[in-house]
C-alpha positions as CSV (number, residue, x, y, z in Angstrom):
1,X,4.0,-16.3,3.0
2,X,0.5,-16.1,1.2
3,X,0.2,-15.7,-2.4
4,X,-2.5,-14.0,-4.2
5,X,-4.0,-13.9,-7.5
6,X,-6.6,-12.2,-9.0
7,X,-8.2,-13.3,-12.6
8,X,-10.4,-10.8,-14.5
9,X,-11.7,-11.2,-17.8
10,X,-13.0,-7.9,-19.6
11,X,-14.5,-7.2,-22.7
12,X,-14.3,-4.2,-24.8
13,X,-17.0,-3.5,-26.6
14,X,-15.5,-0.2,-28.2
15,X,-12.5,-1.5,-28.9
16,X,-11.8,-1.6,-32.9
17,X,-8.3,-2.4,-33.0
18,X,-5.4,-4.2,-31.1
19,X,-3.9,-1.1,-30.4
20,X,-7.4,0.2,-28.5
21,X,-7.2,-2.5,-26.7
22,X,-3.6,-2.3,-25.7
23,X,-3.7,1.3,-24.8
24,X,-6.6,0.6,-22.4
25,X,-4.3,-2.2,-20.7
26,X,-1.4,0.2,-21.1
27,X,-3.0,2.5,-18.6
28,X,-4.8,-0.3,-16.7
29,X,-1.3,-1.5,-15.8
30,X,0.1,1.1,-15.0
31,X,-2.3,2.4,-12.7
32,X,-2.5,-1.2,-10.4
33,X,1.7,-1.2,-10.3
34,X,1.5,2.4,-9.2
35,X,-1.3,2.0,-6.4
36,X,-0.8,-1.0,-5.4
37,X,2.3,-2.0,-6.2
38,X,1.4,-5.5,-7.6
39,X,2.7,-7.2,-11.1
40,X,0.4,-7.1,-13.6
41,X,0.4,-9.4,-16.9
42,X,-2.3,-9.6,-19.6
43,X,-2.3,-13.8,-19.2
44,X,-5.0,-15.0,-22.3
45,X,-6.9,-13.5,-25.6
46,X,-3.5,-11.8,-26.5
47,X,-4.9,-11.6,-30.3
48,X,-8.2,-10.6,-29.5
49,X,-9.1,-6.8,-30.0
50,X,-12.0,-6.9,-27.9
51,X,-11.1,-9.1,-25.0
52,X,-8.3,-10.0,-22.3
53,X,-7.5,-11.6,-19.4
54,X,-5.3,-10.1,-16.3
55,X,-3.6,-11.4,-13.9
56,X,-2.6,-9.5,-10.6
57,X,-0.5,-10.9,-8.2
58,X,0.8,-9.9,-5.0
59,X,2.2,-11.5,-1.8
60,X,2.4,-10.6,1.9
61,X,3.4,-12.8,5.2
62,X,-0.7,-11.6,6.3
63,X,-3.3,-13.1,4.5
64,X,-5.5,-10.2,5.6
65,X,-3.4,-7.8,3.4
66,X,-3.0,-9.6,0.3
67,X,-6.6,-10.1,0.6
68,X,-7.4,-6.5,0.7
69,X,-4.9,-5.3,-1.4
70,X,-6.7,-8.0,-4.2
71,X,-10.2,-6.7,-3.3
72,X,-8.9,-3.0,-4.1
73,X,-7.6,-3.6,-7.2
74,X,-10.7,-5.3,-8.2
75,X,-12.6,-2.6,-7.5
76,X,-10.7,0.1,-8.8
77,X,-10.7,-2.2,-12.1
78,X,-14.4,-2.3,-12.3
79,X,-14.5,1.7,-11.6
80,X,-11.7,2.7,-14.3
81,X,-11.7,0.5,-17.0
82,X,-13.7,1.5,-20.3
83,X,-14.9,-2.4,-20.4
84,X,-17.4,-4.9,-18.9
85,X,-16.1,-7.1,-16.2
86,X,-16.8,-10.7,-17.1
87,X,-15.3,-12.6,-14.5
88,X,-13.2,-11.9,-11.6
89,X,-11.9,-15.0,-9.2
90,X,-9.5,-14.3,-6.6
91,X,-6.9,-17.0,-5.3
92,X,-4.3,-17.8,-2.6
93,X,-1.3,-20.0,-2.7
């Protein structure tokens, strides 16, 4: 059984409230648990209205799939969200 977890940290730099912020991740969420059916958890900068951290995790008994499953969700993060990418580290377990 391989574990994976991906880490990205965005910024939103038009965010002006919590409740931008949360809508964004509302729909972010939602969108990864749909497609890729992975759990999904804002994990740091819970206060912060113009920055978070996510977690994605997902598990398979192939490495190969949780791999790509991870590198999916990472891209269609970077091509939906309304924020800049400022890290993005993926890891197996």
């Amino acid at each position: 059984m391989v574990v994976g977890l991906l880490l990205v940290e965005i910024h939103f730099p038009h965010s002006r409230s919590l409740k931008d912020k949360r809508r964004e991740l509302s729909g972010l969420k939602a969108r990864i648990k749909n497609r890729f059916n992975a759990a999904v958890a804002e994990i740091d900068f819970h206060e912060k209205w113009q920055r978070t951290a996510v977690g994605v995790v997902t598990l398979n008994h192939d490495h190969l799939v949780v791999e790509q499953v991870l590198e999916s969700v990472r891209k269609d993060i970077e091509s939906h969200v309304q924020g800049e990418i400022l890290s993005a580290e993926t890891r197996y377990f």
